[in-house]
C-alpha positions as a printed Julia matrix, in Angstrom:
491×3 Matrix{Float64}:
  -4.98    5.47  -18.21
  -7.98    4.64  -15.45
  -6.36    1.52  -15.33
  -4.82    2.93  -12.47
  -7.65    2.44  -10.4
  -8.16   -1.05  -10.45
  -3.49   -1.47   -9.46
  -4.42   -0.93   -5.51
  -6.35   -4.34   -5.85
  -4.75   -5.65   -8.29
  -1.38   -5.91   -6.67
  -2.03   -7.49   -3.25
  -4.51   -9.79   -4.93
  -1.46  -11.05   -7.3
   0.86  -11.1    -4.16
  -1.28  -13.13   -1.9
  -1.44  -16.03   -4.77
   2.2   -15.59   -4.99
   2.62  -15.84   -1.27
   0.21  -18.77   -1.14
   3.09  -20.59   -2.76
   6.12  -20.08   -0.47
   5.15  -21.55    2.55
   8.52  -22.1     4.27
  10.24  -19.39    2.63
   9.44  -16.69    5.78
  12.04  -14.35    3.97
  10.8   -14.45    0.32
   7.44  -13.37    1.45
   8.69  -10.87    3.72
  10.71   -9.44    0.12
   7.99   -9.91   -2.06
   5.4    -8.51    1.01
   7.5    -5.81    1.26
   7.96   -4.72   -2.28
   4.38   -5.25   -3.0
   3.21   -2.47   -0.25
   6.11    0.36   -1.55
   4.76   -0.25   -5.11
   0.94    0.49   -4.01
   2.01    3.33   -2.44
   3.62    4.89   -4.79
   0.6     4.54   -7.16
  -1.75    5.74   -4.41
   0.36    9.11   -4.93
   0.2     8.9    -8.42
  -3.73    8.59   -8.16
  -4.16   11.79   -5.62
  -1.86   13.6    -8.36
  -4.02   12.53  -10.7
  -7.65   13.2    -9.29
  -6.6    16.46   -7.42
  -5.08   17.77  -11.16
  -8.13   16.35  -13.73
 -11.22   15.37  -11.18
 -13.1    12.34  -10.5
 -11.42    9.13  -12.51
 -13.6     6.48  -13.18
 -13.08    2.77  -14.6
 -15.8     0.76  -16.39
 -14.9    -3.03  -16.6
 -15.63   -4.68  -19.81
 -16.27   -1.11  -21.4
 -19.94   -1.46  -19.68
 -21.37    2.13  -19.8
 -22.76    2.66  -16.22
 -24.88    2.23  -14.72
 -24.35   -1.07  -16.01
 -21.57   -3.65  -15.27
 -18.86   -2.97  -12.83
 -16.92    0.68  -12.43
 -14.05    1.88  -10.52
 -14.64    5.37   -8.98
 -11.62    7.48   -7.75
 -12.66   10.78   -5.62
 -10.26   12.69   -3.87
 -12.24   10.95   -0.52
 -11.24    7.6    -1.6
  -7.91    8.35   -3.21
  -6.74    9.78    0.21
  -8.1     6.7     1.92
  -6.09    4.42   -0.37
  -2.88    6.49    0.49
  -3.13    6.47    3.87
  -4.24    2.71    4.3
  -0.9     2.1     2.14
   1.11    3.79    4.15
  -0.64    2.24    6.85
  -0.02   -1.04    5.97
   3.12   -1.19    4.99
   4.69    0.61    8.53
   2.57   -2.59   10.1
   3.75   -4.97    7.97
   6.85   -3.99    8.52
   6.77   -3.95   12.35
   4.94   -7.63   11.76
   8.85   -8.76   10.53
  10.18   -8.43   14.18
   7.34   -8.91   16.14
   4.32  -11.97   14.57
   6.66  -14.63   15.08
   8.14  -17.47   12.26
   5.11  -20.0    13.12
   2.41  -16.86   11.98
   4.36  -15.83    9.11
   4.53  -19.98    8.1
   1.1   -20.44    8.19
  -0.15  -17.91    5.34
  -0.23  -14.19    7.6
   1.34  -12.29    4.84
  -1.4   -14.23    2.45
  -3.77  -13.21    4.67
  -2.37   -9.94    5.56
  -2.48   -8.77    1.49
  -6.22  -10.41    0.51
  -7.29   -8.15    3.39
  -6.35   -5.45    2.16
  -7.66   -6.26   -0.97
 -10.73   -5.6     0.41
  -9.99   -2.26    2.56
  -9.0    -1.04   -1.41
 -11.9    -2.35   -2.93
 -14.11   -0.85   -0.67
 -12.89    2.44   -1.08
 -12.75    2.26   -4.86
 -15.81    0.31   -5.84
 -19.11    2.1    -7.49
 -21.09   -0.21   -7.03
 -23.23   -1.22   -4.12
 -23.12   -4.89   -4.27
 -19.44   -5.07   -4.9
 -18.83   -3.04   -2.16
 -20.41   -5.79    0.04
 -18.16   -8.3    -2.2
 -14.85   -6.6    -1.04
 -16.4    -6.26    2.64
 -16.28  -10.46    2.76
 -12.8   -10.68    1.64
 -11.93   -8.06    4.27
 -14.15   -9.95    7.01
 -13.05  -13.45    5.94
  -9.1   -12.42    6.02
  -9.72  -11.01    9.4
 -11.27  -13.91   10.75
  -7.74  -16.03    9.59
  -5.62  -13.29   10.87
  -7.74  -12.77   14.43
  -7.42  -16.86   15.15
  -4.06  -17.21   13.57
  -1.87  -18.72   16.71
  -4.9   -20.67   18.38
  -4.69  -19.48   21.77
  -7.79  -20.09   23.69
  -8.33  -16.41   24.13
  -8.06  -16.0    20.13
 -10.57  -18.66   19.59
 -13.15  -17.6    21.93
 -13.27  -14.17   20.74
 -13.21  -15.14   17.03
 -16.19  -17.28   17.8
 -17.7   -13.79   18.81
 -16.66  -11.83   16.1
 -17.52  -14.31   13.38
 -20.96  -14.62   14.75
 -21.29  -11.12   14.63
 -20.04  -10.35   10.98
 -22.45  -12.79    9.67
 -25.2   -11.54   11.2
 -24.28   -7.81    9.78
 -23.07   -9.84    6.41
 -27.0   -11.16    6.39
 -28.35   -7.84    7.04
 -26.15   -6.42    4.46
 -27.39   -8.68    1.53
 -31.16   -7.99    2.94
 -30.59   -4.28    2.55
 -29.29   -4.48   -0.8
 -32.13   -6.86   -2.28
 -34.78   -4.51   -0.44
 -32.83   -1.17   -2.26
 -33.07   -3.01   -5.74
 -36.27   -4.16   -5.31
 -37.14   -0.7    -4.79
 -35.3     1.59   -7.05
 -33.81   -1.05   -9.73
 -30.16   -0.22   -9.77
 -27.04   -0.79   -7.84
 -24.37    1.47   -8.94
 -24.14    3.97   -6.59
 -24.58    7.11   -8.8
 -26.94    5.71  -10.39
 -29.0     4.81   -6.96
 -28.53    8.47   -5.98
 -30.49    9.83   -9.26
 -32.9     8.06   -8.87
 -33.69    7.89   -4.8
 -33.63   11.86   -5.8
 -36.56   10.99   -8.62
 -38.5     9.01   -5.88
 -38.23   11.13   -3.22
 -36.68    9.5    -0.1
 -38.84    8.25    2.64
 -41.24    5.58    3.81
 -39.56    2.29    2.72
 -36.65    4.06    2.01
 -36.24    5.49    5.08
 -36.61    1.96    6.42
 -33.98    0.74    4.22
 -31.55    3.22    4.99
 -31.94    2.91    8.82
 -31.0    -0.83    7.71
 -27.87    0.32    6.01
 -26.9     2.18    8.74
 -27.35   -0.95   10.74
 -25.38   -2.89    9.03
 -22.72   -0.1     8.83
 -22.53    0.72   12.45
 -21.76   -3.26   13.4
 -18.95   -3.36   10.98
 -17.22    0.43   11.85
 -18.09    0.29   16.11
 -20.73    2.77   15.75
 -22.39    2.98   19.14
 -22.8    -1.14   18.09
 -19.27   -1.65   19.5
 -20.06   -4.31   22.42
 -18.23   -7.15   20.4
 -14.9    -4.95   19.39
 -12.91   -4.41   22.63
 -12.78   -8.03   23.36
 -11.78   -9.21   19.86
  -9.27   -6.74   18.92
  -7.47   -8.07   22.38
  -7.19  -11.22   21.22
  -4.79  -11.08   18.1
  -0.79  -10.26   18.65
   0.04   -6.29   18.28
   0.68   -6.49   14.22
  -3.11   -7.57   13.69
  -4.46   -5.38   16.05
  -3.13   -2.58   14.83
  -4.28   -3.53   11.12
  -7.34   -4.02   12.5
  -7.83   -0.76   14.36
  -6.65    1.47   11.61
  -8.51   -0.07    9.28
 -11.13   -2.27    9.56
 -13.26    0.56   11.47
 -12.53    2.99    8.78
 -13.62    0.94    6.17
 -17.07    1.25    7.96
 -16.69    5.01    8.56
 -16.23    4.65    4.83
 -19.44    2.93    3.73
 -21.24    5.27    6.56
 -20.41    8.65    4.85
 -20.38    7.38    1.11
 -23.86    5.93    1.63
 -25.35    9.07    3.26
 -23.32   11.6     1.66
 -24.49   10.03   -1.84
 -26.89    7.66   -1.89
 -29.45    8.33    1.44
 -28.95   12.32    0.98
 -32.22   13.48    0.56
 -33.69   13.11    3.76
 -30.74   14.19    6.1
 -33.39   15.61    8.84
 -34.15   11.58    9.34
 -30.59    9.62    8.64
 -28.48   12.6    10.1
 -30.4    13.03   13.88
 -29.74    8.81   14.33
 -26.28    9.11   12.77
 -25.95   12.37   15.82
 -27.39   10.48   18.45
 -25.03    7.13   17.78
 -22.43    9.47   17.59
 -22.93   10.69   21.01
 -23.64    7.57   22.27
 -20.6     5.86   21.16
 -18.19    8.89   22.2
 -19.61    8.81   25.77
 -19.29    5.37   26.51
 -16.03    4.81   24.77
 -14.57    7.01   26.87
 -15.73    5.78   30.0
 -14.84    2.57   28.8
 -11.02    3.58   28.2
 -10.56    4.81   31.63
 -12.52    2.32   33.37
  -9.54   -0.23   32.33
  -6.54   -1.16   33.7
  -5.18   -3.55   30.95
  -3.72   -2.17   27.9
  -5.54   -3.21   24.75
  -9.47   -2.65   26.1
  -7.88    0.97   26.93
  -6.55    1.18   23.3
  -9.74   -0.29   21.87
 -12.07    1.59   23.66
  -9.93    4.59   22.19
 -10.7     3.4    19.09
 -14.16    3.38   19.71
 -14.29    6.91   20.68
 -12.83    8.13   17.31
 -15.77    6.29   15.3
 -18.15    8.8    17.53
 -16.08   12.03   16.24
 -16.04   11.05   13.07
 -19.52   10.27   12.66
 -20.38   13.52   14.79
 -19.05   15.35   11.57
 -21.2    13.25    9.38
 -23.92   13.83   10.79
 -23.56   17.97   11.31
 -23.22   18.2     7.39
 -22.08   21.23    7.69
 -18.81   22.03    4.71
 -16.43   22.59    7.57
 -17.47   19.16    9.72
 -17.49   17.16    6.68
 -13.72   18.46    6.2
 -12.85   17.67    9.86
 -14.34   14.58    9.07
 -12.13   13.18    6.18
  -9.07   15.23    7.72
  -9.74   13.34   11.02
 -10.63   10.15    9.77
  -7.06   10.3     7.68
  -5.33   11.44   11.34
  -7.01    8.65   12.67
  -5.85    5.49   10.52
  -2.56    7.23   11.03
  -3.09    7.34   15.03
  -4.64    4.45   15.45
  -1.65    2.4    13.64
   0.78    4.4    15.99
  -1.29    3.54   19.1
  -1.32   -0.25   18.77
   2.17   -0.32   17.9
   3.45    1.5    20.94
   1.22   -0.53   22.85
   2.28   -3.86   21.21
   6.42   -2.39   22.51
   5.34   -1.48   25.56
   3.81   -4.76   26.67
   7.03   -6.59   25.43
   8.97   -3.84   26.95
   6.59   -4.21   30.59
   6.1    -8.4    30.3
   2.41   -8.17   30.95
  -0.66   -5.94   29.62
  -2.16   -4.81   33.33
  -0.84   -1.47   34.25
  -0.89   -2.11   37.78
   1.96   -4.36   37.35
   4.15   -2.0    35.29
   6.16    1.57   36.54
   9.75    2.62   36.19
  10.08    1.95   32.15
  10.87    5.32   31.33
  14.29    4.74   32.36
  14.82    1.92   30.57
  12.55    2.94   27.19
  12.81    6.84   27.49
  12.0     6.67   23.72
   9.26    4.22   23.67
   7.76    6.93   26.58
   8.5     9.76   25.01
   6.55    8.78   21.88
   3.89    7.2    23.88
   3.39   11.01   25.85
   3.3    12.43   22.12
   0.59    9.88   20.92
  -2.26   10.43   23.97
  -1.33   14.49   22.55
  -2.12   13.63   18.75
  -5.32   11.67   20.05
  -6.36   14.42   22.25
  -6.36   16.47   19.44
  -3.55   18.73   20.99
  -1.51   21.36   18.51
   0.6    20.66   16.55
  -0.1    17.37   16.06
  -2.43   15.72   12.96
  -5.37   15.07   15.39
  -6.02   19.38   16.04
  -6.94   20.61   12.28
  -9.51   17.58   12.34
 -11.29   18.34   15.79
 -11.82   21.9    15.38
 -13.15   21.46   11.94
 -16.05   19.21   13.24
 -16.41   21.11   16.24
 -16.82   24.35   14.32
 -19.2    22.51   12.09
 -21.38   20.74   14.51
 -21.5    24.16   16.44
 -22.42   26.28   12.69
 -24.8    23.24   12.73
 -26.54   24.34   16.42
 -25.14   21.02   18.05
 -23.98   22.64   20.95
 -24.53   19.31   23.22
 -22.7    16.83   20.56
 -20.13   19.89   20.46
 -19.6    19.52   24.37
 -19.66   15.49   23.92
 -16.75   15.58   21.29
 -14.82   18.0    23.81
 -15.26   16.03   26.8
 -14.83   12.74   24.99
 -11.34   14.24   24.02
 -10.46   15.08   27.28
 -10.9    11.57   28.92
  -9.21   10.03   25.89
  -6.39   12.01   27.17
  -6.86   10.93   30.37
  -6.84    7.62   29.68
  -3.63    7.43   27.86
  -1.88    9.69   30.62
  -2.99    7.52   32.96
  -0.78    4.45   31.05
   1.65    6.77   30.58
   2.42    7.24   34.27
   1.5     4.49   35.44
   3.69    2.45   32.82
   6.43    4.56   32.91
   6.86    6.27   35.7
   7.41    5.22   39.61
   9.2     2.17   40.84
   7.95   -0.95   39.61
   6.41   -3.56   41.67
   7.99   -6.91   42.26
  10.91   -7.86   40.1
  11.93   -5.9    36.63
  11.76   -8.39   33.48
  14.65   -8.28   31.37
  15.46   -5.81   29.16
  13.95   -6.26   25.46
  15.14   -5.37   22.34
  12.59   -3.03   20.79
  14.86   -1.92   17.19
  12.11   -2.68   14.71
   8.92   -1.67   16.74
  10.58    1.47   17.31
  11.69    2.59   14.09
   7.96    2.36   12.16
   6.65    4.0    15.39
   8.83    6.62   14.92
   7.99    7.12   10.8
   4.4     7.09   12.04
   5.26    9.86   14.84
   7.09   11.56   12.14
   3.75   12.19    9.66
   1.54   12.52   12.39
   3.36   15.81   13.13
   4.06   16.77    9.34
   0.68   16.46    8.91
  -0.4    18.74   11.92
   2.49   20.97   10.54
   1.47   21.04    7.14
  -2.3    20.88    8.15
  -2.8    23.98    5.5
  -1.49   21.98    2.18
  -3.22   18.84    3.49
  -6.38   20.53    3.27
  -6.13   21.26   -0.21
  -6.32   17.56   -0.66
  -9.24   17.22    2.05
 -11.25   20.66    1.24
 -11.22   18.99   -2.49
 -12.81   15.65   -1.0
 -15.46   17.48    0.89
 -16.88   19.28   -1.94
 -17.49   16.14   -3.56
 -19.01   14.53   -0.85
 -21.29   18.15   -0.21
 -22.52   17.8    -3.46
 -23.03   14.87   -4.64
 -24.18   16.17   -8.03
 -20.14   15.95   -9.24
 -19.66   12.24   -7.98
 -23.45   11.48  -10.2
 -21.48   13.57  -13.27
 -18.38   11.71  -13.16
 -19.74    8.04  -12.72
 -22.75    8.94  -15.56
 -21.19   11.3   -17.93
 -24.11   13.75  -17.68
């Protein structure tokens, strides 16, 4: 019955060769697309069942006792990831059927769009160290399709940038792993965790984590952001928002899993660089989303921010900021998807991206304002919205943790976030605009999957209590990491 954990890849892999074959047929893949993402979903609920009723599941291919061969590993921390990144997905592929456009969606984006998240899946569910860089490439080489998919001279100048820059992590990553085998003799990640424990982590392993943690913090934004708010400009809305809702995460990901599991004995070393990125990346994320004026660096400096608070949490270690941090990374992928969406509408809605040139669209788009007010609360981290439970759980952590200055950061950082997206709000919406009004669009299909995504990012503020039941259960395992080693080695 662990066969189940191996369907989240399985499926989009099988419907991006299907899609590879029907070219021309725009509305067949949209069907197909379309049925594809509902099906995942529903078995990402049937996995959280599963794990939060009988524990940890785990899958070894070829019936290869680990820590040999290749295993599955479902936690309740990568379960919940695969749910929300479904649910993700499929509101953004469906908002990609009324806004990518017929020559995209003829030239292989749904493909694309599905092998990605192959990867994203992978990542999460893999047990294995070198795999995980495996489903990393397909991620990284799907993006770099979907981020130049269009050709605009904007798109190809800043995929030169971010291709240059994912090989040069890609390198690093390969480098790290040979230096970790060389060292300990195993990849499987349990397995790497026993014995690092054996060894005793430090000197060269020290080295080799800090190398992780490199590699890491280029892929999720982690104070190594410089090359992120230009690319994720580049693409339309769709891949934007697929991009910030889950390409970062899957970094966050590798971040926590590697130092919650396999780097955990020496947290006084990996834990004060993981703080000070942290801070680093909060502070000038926010100044960089209210030094802007143009819509998507504000929204992508945003998202920069939010890789700070998350790896704030990581790195206080306390029970209650490792919580916050799973609760908030979950609020984020949610938020983030939301964000680029509305911002996607309202620069169809507005006819260009610079706020200077916008005002007056509440009027025209009270709903599109409405839920745009409503989104810079949920990112704020303002009750009752998903964004609160999370923030006060890392707070209260990094403050049990005596990080009263990263405390103060994560606060402030919070406040110009809101800042920043009040200032589009008014600006954008409010006042009379300047020079003539462009004609009004239809926004039907934007609207609606913002609107689902508005929908559960208040449930799950609501419900915060019974979606900590889920989240709690993920932060025990990644507290002790003795139940992950059980699980994966039968101990």
């Amino acid at each position: 019955m662990n066969n189940l954990l191996v369907m989240p890849v399985l499926i989009p892999l099988c419907t991006a060769v299907i899609l590879m074959f029907l070219k021309e047929k725009v509305l067949l893949q949209r069907r197909i697309s379309a049925f594809s993402g509902i099906l995942n979903l529903v078995l990402a609920c049937v996995l959280v069942t599963r794990i939060h009723e009988e524990g940890i599941q785990t899958l070894q291919m070829g019936g290869w006792t680990p820590p040999y061969g290749i295993v599955f590993v479902g936690d309740m921390f990568a379960a919940l990831l695969v749910l929300t990144a479904s649910v993700v997905s499929l509101g953004i592929l469906l908002y990609s059927f009324t806004s990518i456009g017929a020559e995209r969606e003829k030239f292989f984006y749904y493909t694309f769009f599905h092998f990605l998240l192959v990867g994203v899946y992978g990542s999460f569910l893999t047990g294995d160290i070198f795999n995980l860089f495996v489903f990393f490439e397909v991620m990284l080489i799907s993006s770099y399709a979907l981020i130049s998919l269009g050709g605009t001279r904007l798109q190809l100048r800043e995929t030169s940038k971010y291709l240059l820059i994912n090989i040069v992590s890609s390198t690093l990553f390969v480098a790290a792993v040979a230096y970790l085998y060389a060292a300990v003799g195993t990849l499987n990640m349990a397995h790497l965790s026993q014995r690092i424990h054996e060894a005793g982590q430090g000197g060269v392993l020290n080295v080799i984590a800090v190398l992780f943690l490199t590699v890491f913090a280029l892929k999720a934004g982690l104070f190594l952001f410089f090359w992120l708010p230009g690319s994720y400009s580049a693409p339309p809305a769709a891949v934007r928002a697929l991009f910030g809702a889950l390409l970062t995460k899957v970094g966050l990901y590798a971040i926590i899993r590697t130092f919650t599991l396999i780097f955990a004995e020496d947290p006084d070393v990996t834990n004060g660089w993981i703080a000070w990125m942290a801070a680093a990346t909060m502070i000038l994320g926010a100044l960089g989303a209210v030094a802007y004026n143009d819509i998507p660096r504000i929204l992508n400096y945003n998202v920069i921010v939010s890789v700070g608070f998350v790896a704030f949490g990581l790195s206080a270690g306390t029970p209650d900021a490792l919580d916050g941090a799973v609760f908030y990374l979950l609020h984020d992928m949610l938020g983030k998807a939301l964000m680029f969406i509305l911002g996607g509408l309202l620069i169809a809605a507005a006819g260009t991206d610079r706020l200077e040139r916008m005002g007056g669209l509440i009027q025209r788009y009270p709903l599109l304002g409405w839920s745009f007010f409503a989104l810079a609360l949920a990112l704020a981290g303002i009750p009752p919205f998903s964004g609160f439970p999370g923030k006060v759980l890392i707070i209260r952590g990094g403050l049990d943790a005596g990080m009263l200055t990263l405390s103060l950061i994560g606060l402030g950082s919070s406040l110009l976030v809101l800042y920043s997206l009040i200032k589009v709000f008014r600006l954008a919406f409010w006042g009379n605009a300047p020079g003539t009004e462009p004609p009004k669009v239809k926004l039907k299909g934007g609207t609606a999957v913002a609107a689902g995504f508005l929908v559960l990012v208040i449930l799950m503020g609501l419900g915060a209590e019974r979606v900590n039941t889920y989240v709690s259960q993920a932060g025990d395992v990644l507290g002790s990491p003795k139940l992950y080693i059980e699980a994966v080695l039968k101990e």
